[in-house]
MARMARDO-627900 format. One record per residue (C-alpha): residue number from 0; residue in three letters; x, y, z. Coordinates in steps of 0.1 Angstrom, whole numbers, m for minus. Each point is the difference from the previous one (the first is absolute). Example, Ala and Ser with C-alpha at 12.3 -4.5 7.8 and 13.67 -1.06 7.14 Angstrom:
{drendren:0	kelo:ALA	xx:123	yy:m45	zz:78};
{drendren:1	kelo:SER	xx:14	yy:34	zz:m7};
***
This chain:
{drendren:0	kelo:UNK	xx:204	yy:m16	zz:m73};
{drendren:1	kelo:UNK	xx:m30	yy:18	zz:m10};
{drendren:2	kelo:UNK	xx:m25	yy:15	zz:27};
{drendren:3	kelo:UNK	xx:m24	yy:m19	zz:10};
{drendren:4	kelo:UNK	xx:m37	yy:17	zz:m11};
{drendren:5	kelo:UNK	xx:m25	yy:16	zz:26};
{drendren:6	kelo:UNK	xx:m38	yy:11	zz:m4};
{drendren:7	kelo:UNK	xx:m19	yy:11	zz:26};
{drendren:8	kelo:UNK	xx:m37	yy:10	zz:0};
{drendren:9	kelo:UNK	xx:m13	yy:19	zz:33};
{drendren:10	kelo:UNK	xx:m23	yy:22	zz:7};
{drendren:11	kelo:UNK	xx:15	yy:10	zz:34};
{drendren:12	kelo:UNK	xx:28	yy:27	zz:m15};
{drendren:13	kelo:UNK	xx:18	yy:m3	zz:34};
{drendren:14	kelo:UNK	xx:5	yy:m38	zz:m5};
{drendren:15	kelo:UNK	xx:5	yy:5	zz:m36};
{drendren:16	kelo:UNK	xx:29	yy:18	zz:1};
{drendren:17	kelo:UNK	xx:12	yy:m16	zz:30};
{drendren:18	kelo:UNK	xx:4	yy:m29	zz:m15};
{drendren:19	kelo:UNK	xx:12	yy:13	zz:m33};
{drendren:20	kelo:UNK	xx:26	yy:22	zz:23};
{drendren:21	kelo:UNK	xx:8	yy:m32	zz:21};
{drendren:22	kelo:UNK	xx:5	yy:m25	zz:m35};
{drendren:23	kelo:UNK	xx:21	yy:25	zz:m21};
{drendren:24	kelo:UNK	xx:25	yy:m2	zz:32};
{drendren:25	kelo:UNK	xx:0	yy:m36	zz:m2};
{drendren:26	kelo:UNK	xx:11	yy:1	zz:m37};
{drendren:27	kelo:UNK	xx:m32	yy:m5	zz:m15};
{drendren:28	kelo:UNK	xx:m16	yy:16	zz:m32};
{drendren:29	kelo:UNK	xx:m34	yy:11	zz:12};
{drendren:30	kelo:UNK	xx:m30	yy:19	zz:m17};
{drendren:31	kelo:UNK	xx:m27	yy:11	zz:24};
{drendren:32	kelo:UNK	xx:m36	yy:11	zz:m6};
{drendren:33	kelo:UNK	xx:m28	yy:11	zz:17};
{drendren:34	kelo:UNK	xx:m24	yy:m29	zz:m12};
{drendren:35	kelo:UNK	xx:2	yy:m28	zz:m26};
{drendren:36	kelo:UNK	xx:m11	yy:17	zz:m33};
{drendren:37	kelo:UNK	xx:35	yy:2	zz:m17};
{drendren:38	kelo:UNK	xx:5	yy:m36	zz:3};
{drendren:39	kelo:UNK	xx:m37	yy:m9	zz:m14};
{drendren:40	kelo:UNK	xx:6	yy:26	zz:m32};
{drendren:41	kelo:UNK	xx:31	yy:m14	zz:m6};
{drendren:42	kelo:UNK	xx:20	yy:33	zz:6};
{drendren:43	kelo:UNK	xx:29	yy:m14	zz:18};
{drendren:44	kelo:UNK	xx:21	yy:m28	zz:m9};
{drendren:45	kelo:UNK	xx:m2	yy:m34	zz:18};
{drendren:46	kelo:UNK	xx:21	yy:m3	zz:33};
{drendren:47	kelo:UNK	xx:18	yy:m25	zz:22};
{drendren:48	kelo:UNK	xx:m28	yy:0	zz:26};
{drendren:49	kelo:UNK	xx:m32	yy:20	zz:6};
{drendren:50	kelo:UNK	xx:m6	yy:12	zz:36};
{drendren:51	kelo:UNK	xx:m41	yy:11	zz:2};
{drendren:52	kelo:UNK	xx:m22	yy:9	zz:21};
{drendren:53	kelo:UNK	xx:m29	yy:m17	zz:3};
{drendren:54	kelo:UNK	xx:m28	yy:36	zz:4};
{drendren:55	kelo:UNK	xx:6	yy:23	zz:m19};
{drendren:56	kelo:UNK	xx:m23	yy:18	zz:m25};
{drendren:57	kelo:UNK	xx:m10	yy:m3	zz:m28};
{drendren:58	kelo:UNK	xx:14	yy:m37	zz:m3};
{drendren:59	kelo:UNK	xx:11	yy:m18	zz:33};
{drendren:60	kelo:UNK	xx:32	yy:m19	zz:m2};
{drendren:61	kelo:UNK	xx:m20	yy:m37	zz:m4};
{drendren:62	kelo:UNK	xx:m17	yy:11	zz:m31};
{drendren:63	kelo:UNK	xx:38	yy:12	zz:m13};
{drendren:64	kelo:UNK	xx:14	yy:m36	zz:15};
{drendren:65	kelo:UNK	xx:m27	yy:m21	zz:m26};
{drendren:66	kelo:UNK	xx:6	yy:24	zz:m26};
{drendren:67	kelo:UNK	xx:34	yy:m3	zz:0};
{drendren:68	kelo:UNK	xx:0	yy:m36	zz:10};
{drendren:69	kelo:UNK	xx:m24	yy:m5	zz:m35};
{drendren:70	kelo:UNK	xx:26	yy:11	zz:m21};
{drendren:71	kelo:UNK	xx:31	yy:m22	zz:m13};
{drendren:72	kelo:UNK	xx:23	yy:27	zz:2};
{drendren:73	kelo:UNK	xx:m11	yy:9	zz:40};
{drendren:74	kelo:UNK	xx:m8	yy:m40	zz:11};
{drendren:75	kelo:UNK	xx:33	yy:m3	zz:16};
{drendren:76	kelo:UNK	xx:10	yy:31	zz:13};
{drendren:77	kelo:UNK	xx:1	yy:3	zz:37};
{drendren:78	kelo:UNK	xx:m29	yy:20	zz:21};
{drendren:79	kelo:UNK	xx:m2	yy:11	zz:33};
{drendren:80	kelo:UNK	xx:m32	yy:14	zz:14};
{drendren:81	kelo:UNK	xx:1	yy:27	zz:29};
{drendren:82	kelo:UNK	xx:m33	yy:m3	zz:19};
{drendren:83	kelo:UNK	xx:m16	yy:22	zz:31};
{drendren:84	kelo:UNK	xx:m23	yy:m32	zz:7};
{drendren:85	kelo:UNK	xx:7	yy:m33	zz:3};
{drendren:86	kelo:UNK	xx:m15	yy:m16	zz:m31};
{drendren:87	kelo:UNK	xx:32	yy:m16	zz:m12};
{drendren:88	kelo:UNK	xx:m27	yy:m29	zz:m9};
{drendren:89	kelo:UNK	xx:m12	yy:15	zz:m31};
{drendren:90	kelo:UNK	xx:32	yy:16	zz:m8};
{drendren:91	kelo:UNK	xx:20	yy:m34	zz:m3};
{drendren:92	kelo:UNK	xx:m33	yy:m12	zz:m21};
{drendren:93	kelo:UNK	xx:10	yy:34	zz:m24};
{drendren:94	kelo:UNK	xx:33	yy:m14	zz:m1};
{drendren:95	kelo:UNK	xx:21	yy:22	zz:20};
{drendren:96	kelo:UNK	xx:35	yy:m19	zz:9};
{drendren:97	kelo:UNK	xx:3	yy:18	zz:30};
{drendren:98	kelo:UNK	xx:m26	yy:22	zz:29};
{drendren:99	kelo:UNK	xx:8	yy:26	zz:25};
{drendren:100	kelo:UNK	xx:m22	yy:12	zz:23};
{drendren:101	kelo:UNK	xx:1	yy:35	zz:11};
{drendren:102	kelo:UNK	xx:19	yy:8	zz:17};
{drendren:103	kelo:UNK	xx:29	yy:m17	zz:m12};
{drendren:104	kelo:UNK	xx:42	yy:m3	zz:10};
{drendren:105	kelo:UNK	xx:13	yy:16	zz:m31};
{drendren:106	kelo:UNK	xx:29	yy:m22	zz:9};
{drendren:107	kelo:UNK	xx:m19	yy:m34	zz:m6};
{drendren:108	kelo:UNK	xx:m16	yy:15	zz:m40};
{drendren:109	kelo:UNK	xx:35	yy:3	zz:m2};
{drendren:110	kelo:UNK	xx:9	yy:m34	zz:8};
{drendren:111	kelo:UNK	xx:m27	yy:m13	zz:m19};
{drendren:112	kelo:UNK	xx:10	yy:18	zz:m32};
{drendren:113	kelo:UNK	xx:31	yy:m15	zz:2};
{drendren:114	kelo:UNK	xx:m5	yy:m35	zz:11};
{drendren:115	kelo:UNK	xx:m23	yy:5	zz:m34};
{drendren:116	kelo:UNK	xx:27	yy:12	zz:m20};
{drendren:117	kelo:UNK	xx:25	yy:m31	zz:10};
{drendren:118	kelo:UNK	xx:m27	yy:m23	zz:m4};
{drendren:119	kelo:UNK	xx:m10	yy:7	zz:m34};
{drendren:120	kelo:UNK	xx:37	yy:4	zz:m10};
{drendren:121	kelo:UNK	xx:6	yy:m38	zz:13};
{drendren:122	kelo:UNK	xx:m32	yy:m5	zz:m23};
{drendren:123	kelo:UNK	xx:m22	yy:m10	zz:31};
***
């Protein structure tokens, strides 16, 4: 079974490679970056799921979320937006699939990115 495919885009390095650190030793594939760049030049290749958060400079993670949401090849792909305020509001309007506020149980991302996984392999 192939890995499943990671990006992550925060500008907190601490989280960043926390999470990265914390989804490799769940068996996941995951490229993380300090903001969303990459992913709007078209530098990496598309993943499973996006995990973003939503302030960073120079793009926040809700400008990514409709730019990659525009695209055909992006529409589908899960997104899940890390937030230090609750705005989740204009974050579901983006189109994330899934919002955590800050902070967050690592434990229920996890969860999520697996309920996410099953759901889309049952073609929910």
């Amino acid at each position: 079974m192939n890995k499943k495919k990671i990006i992550i885009a925060e500008d907190d390095t601490d989280l960043l490679w926390l999470l990265v650190e914390k989804l490799m030793s769940e068996g996941y594939e995951v490229l993380g970056m300090p903001n969303g760049i990459p992913i709007l030049e078209g530098r990496c290749s598309l993943p499973d799921l996006f995990i973003l958060d939503k302030e960073m400079d120079p793009v926040d993670g809700e400008s990514i979320t409709r730019y990659l949401r525009y695209l055909p090849a992006s529409r589908d792909i899960p997104i899940f937006m890390l937030s230090g305020n609750n705005s989740s509001k204009s974050a579901i309007a983006a189109g994330v699939s899934h919002y955590f506020e800050k902070p967050f149980d690592i434990k229920e991302v996890i969860q999520a990115i697996e309920q996410t996984f099953k759901q889309k392999a049952a073609g929910i």
